[in-house]
N, C-alpha and C positions, 0 to 999 in steps of 0.2 A: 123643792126636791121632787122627784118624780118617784111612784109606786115604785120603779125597779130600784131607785138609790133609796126610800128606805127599806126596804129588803134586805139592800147588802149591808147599811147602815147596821140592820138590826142583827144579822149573820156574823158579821165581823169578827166578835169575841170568836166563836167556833169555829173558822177558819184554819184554814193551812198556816205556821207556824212564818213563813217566808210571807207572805200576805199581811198577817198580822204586824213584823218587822219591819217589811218593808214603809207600809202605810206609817207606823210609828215614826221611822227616820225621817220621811216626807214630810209630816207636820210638824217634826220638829227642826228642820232646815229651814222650811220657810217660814214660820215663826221668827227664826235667829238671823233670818235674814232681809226678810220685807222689812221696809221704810212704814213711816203714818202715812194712811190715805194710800197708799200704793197700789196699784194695779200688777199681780205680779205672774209673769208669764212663764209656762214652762212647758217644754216640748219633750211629748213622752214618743219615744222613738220605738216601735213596733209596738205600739198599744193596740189599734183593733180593740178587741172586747175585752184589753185588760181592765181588771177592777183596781187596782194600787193608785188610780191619779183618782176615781170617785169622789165625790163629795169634800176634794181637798179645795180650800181657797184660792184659785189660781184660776187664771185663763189657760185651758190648755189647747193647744195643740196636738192633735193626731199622727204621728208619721209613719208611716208604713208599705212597703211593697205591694202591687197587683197579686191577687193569685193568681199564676197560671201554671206549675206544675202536678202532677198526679203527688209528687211528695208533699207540697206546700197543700195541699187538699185534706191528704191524710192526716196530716199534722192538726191541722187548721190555722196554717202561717199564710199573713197577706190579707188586703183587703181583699174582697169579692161586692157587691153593689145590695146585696143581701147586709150584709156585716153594716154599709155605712147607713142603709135606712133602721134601720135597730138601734144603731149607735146615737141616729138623730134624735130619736124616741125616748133613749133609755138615759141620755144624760143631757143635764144641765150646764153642767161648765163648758164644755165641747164649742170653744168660738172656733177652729179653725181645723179643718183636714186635709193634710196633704200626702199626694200618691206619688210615692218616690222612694228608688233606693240612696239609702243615705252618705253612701260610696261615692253616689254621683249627686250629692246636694248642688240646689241651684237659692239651698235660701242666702240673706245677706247674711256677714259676718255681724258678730254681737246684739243679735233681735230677739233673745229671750232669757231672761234671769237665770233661769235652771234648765236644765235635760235630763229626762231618765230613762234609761233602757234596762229593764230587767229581762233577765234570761235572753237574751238576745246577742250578745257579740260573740255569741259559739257559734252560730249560727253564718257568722259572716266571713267567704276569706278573704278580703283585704281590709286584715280589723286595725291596721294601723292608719289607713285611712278613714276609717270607719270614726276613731276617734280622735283623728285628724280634725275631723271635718264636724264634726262637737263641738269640739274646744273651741271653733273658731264663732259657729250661732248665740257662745255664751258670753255674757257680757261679761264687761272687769267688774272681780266683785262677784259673783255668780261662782256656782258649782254643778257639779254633773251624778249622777247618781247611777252607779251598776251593778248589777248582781250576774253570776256565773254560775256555774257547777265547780267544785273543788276540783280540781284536776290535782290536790295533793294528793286526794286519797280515792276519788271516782275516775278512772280511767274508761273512755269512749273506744272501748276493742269490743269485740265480736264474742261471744254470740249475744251481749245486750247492749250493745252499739247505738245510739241514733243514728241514722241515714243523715240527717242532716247535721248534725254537730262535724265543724269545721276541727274544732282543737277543743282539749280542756285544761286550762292555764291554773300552774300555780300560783302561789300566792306570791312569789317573787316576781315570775313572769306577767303578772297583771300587775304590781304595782312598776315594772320598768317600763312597761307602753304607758303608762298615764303620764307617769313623768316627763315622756317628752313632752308632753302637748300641754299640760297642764304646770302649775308653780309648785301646785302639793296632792300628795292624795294618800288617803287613808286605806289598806283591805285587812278585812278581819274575815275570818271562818266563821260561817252560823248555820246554825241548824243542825240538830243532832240526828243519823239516822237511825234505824232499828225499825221495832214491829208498829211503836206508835206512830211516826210517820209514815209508816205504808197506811195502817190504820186512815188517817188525817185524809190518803193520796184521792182516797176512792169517792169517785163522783156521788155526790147526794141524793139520794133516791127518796122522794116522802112517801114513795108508792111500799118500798120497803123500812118500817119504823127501823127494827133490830140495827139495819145496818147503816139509816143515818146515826143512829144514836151512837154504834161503834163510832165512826166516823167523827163524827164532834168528840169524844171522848179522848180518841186518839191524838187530834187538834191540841186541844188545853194541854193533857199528860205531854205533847210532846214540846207546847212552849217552855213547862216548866222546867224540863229536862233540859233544852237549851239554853238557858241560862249560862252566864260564864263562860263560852267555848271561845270568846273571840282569837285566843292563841291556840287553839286543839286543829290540828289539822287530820288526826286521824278521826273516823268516823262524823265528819259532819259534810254534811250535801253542797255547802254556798259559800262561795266567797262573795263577801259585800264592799264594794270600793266609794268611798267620795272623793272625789278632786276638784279643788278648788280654782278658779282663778284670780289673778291679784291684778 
C-alpha cells in the first residue's frame, strides 16, 4: 500500500456516511462473488480521484471523461493529465486507465466482473445508454453497482440546482432503466440528511482542529442515524442500486 492509501485506510471510519456504505457494499460483493485464486476486475466509471474502489481487492480500471469545460473544472469532473499522474502515485490497484465517455464506449462487451459508478449518472443525458453500455462490459454472473441523489425527496431546481445534474430519479425511475438492461436490480434509499451530514460534508482542514473534529463527529452521528432507512424516501440524500447479470 502506498502512504496516500494508508491515510485513507486509516480515515475511513470518519468519513462521509456514503463513502463509508458504499466501500462496505463493494467488499461485500466481491467477497460474494469472486471465485479461489481469481483475478477480479472491476471498472469504476468516473472515478478520477474517487476513494470507494481504494484499497479494494480488485484490478481496477479507471473510466472517465477529458476535462475540457469551465463547468467540468469547477466541479472537478473529468480527467486532466495532473489528476492521472497523482492517481499513478497515490494508488496501487490502478492496472488500467481509460479516457472516454461511456455513452460512446469502444470497450469489448463482458471484460470485467463488476462496474461502479457512484454519483455519476446525474450527470449524464443519454443515461439509458449510459447503462446500456454497462451492462453490456459486465460479464454473466457479474453486477454493476450505483449510487444517485434521491430525486424522491432532493429535487435539482433553482436557486440550489447543480449546473451539471442532468435529472434526479426516483426510486421507481432508477429501478425501471436497470431492468432493461440488466436481469435484476436492487434500489434502497440511504443516507439520512439534516445538520450531521452537512456537518460530515465539509472539507477537512488539520490547519483548523475545531472543525475537523466537527466534521468526523458529524460523520459517525450521521452513520448511525442512517441506519434502517433503506425504505424512508423522505429526508435521505442517496439512492443505492445493484443489478445483477445472469
Amino acid at each position: 500500500m502506498t502512504t496516500y492509501e494508508w491515510m485513507r485506510w486509516f480515515t475511513f471510519p470518519v468519513m462521509p456516511t456514503i463513502l463509508v456504505t458504499v466501500r462496505k457494499d463493494l467488499k461485500q460483493l466481491i467477497k460474494h462473488h469472486k471465485k479461489n485464486n481469481q483475478t477480479y476486475t472491476l471498472l469504476d466509471v468516473g472515478g478520477r480521484k474517487s476513494p470507494y474502489t481504494i484499497n479494494l481487492k480488485s484490478d481496477i480500471a479507471l473510466l472517465d471523461i477529458p476535462q475540457e469545460s469551465e463547468t467540468q473544472e469547477e466541479l472537478n469532473l473529468g480527467f486532466t493529465s495532473d489528476i492521472l499522474t497523482s492517481i499513478q502515485k497515490e494508488r496501487s490497484n490502478i492496472k488500467e486507465v481509460v479516457i472516454q465517455d461511456m455513452t460512446r464506449s469502444t470497450l469489448k462487451d463482458e471484460t470485467y466482473d463488476a462496474v461502479v459508478s457512484v454519483e455519476v449518472i446525474e450527470h449524464v443525458e443519454e443515461d439509458e445508454l449510459f447503462v446500456k453500455n454497462i451492462a453490456a462490459v459486465v460479464k454473466k454472473g457479474g453486477w454493476a453497482y450505483f449510487t444517485t441523489p434521491n430525486g424522491d425527496y432532493i429535487k435539482n431546481e433553482p436557486p440550489n440546482n447543480n449546473p451539471d445534474h442532468k435529472r434526479h430519479y426516483t426510486r421507481a425511475e432508477l429501478q425501471t432503466l436497470l431492468e432493461k438492461y440488466f436481469d435484476r436490480a436492487e434500489v434502497i434509499y440511504a443516507v439520512k440528511t439534516g445538520k450531521y451530514r452537512l456537518w460530515g460534508l465539509k472539507r477537512f482542514d488539520i490547519k483548523n482542529p475545531l472543525k475537523l473534529l466537527k466534521s468526523m463527529i458529524g460523520n459517525v452521528l450521521n452513520r448511525y442515524e442512517s441506519k434502517g432507512l433503506e425504505s424512508t424516501s423522505v429526508k435521505t440524500a442517496h439512492l443505492i442500486a445493484k443489478a445483477y447479470k445472469y
